[in-house]
N, C-alpha and C positions, 0 to 999 in steps of 0.2 A: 486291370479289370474294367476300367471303368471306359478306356477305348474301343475295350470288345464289346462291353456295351452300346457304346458311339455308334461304332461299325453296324450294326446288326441291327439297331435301330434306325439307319440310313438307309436301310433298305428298300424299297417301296416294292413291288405287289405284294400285297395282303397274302395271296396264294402264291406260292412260288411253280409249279406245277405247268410244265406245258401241257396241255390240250391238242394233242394229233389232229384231231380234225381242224383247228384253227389255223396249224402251221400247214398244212397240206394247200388248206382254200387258199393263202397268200399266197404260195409258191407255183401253182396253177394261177393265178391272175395276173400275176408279175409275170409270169411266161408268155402269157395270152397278150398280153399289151405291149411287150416287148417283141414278140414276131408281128406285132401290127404294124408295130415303126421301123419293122427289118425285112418285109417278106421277101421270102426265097421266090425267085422270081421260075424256078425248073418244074413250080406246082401251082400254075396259074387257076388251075382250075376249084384249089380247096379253096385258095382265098377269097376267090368269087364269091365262095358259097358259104363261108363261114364267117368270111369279112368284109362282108357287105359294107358301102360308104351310105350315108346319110343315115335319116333316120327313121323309125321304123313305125308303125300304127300310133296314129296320137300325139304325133312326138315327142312319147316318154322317154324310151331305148331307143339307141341304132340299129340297127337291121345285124349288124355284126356283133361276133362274140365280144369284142373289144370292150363295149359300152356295156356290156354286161360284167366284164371283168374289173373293170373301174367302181364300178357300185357293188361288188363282191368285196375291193378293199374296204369300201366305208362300213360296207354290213360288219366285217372282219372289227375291225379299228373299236367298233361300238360295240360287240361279244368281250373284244379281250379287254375293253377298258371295263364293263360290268363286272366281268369276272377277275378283276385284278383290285378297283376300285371301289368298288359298290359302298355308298355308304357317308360320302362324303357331304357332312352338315355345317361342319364351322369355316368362319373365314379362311382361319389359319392354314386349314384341310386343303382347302380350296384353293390357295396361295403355294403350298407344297405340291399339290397336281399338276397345277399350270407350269409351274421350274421345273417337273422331270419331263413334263412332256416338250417343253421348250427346249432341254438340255439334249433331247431323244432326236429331235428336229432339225434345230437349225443350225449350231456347227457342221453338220454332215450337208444341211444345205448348202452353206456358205461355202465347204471346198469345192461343192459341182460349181459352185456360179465362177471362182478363182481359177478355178482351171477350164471352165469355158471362157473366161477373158486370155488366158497364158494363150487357150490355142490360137483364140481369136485376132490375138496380135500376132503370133509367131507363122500363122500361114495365112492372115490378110493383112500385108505388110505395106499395101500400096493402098488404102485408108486414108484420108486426109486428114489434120490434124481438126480441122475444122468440124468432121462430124465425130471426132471423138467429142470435140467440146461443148458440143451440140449432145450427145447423149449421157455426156456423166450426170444429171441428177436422176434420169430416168433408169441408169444404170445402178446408182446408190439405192434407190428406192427398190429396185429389185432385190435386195441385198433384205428387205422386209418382209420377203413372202406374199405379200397383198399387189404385187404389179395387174396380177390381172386385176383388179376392183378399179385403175382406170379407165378401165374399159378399151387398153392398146395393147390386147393378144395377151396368150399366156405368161409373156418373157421375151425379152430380149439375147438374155444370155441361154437362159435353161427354158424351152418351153413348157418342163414337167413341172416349172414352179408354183404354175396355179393349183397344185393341190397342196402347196404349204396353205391359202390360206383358206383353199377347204377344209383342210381337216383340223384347223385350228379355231377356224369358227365354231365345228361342230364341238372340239376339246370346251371351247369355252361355257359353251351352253348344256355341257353332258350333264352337270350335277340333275338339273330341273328334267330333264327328259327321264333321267332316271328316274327321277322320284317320280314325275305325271304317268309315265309307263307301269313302276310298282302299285299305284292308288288305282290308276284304271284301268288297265290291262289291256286288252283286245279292242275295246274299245279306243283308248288313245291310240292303239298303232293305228285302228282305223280311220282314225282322225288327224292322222298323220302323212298317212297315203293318201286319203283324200288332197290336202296341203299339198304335199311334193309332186303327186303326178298332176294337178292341178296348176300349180304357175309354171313347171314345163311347157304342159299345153299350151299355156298363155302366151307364156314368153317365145316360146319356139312358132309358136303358129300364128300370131297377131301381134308381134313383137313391141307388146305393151310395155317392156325397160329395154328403150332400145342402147344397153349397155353390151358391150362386146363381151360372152361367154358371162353376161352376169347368172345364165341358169348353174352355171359349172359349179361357182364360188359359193351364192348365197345359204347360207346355211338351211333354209326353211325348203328349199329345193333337194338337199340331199337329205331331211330331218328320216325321211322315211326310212330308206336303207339301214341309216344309224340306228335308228330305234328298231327296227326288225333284231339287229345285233345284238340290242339293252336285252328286247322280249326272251327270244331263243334262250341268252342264260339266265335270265330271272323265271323262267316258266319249267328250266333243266330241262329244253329239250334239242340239246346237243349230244352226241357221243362223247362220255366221259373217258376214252381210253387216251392215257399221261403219253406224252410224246418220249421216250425213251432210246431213239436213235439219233447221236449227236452229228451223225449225215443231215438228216431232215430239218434239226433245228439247226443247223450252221446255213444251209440254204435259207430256211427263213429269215434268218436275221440277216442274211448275203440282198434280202426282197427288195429293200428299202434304198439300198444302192445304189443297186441295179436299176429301180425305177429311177433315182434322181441321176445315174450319171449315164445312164443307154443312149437316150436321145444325143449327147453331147458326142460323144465316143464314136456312135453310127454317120453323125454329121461330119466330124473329121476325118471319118475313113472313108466315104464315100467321095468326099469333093477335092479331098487333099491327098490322102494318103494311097489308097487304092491301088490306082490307075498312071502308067506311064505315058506321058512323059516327067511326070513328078519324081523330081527326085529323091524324094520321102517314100515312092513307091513298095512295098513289102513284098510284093512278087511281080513276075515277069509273065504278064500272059501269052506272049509270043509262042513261051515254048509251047502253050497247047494249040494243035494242029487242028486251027478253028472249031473248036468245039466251046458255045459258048455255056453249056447248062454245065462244065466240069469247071469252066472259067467263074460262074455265079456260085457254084458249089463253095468251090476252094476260097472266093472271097465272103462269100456267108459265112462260114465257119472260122476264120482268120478273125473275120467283124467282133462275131460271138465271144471269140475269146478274148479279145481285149476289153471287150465291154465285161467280163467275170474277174480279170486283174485286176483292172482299173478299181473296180466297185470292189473285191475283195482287199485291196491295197486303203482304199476309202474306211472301209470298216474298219477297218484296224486300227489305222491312225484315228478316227473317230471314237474308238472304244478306251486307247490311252487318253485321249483330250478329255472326257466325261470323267473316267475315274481322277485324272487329276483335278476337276472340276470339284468331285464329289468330297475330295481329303479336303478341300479349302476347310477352314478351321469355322467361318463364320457359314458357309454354307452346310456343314454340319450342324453348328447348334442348331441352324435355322427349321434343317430337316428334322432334326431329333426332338423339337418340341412337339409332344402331346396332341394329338388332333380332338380337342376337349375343351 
């Protein structure tokens, strides 16, 4: 009795309930930022037009869907945390949020970075030993999530890894946003947007922190988005209809993956694997009789799909590492104390 207690107690959302419209917006921006780092080159003309490079009036947005898909996840990330969370006052509270959202994060981080190093020795094998040794503390440090905060690009191994420590900055500071958002409503987010689209501006157009993508990481840069998320379910004005198709929420939870391991997976198949005369080649384009949009077809969709094993092979192993994480004895009691 008292383990089913344990159990059920270790729970964490407050609500257990998916939200259709939350798992939809992920799975729609994880797709959108994913054909940005992949496009099919046989539709030159949508990409133009939907995914524009730079940036767009002001230099809030990019001109492309892209950057708007990016701040669709942080909107996303700061709804479901309100609506799972809300409420959070004591230390303890406080200490339990940070460990699931840590636990939610970075093992699954950690196998993209591993198996961007596996490829990275197995098909650059003529590397000197000399810039390995030259890169292992900058390579450990990525292993922290925070590599972009040196200001030397997003990653070395994963370049999706500068949104570990965007959204962990944001994790870190939710309790206060929440609560300034509940006291002041409309106001705070106005005051918030003001902040966020304001040192974009700055920093993008008089490059007053001349730190490399520091607008990307800083928390007070993306506060905006986040808190539009907190607002939307503290104000209920989201579509309350329960996600109840376990297609929709197996993709959603396939989101997270897929963004951490696309990049890695699209890079190995395009420079290594692809293309003969590689011996690791997966097809033979010879046999098509110079036709090359059947030739970008057939390797676009080959791409795709190893990028959907890879990250569904990811998740899984990731989902037994957490639950065994979760039985530890001492991380149980830790979680089953009382947030009071």
């Amino acid at each position: 009795m008292a383990e089913k207690k344990s159990r059920k107690a270790s729970k964490s959302p407050k609500r257990q309930n998916r939200i259709l419209v939350f798992d939809l917006v992920r799975i729609l921006c994880i797709a959108i930022i994913v054909y940005d780092h992949s496009r099919l080159l046989i539709i030159p003309e949508i990409n133009q037009y939907f995914f524009a490079d730079a940036m767009g009036p002001f230099n809030i947005y990019t001109n492309g869907l892209q950057g708007y898909a990016v701040y669709g996840l942080i909107l996303i990330s700061g709804a479901v945390l309100e609506y799972n969370y809300q409420g959070i006052e004591k230390l303890h509270g406080y200490l339990q949020f940070l460990f699931r959202r840590f636990i939610r994060l970075y093992p699954a981080f950690w196998m993209s970075l591993i198996l961007g190093l596996i490829l990275f020795v197995v098909l650059s094998p003529l590397i000197s030993s000399a810039v390995w040794l030259n890169s292992i503390p900058s390579l450990l440090f990525e292993f922290t999530g925070f590599f972009v905060v040196l200001g030397q690009g997003p990653g070395n191994i994963n370049n999706m890894g500068w949104f570990i420590a965007t959204i962990v900055s944001l994790y870190i500071l939710y309790p206060w946003f929440s609560k300034i958002i509940r006291k002041y409503g409309l106001g705070a987010l106005a005051g918030f947007c003001l902040m966020s689209w304001g040192l974009r501006y700055l920093i993008l157009t008089y490059n007053i922190v001349p730190i490399n993508l520091f607008w990307r990481w800083f928390p007070l840069c993306n506060a905006f988005e986040f808190c539009l998320g907190i607002y939307i379910v503290q104000a209920n004005l989201y579509p309350k209809k329960v996600n109840t198709s376990p297609v929709i929420r197996e993709l959603s939870d396939l989101c997270y993956y897929i963004f951490l391991f696309h990049t890695i997976v699209i890079t190995a198949f395009v420079k290594y694997l692809a293309y003969p005369p590689s011996p690791l080649a997966v097809f033979d384009y010879s046999i098509l009789p110079n036709n090359p949009y059947a030739a970008n077809t057939i390797d676009y969709f080959q791409m795709m799909i190893a990028v959907f094993v890879v990250s569904w092979i990811a998740m899984k192993i990731d989902a037994r590492i957490r639950a065994w994480i979760m039985q530890r004895d001492a991380i149980r009691n830790f979680l089953n104390v009382e947030n009071s």
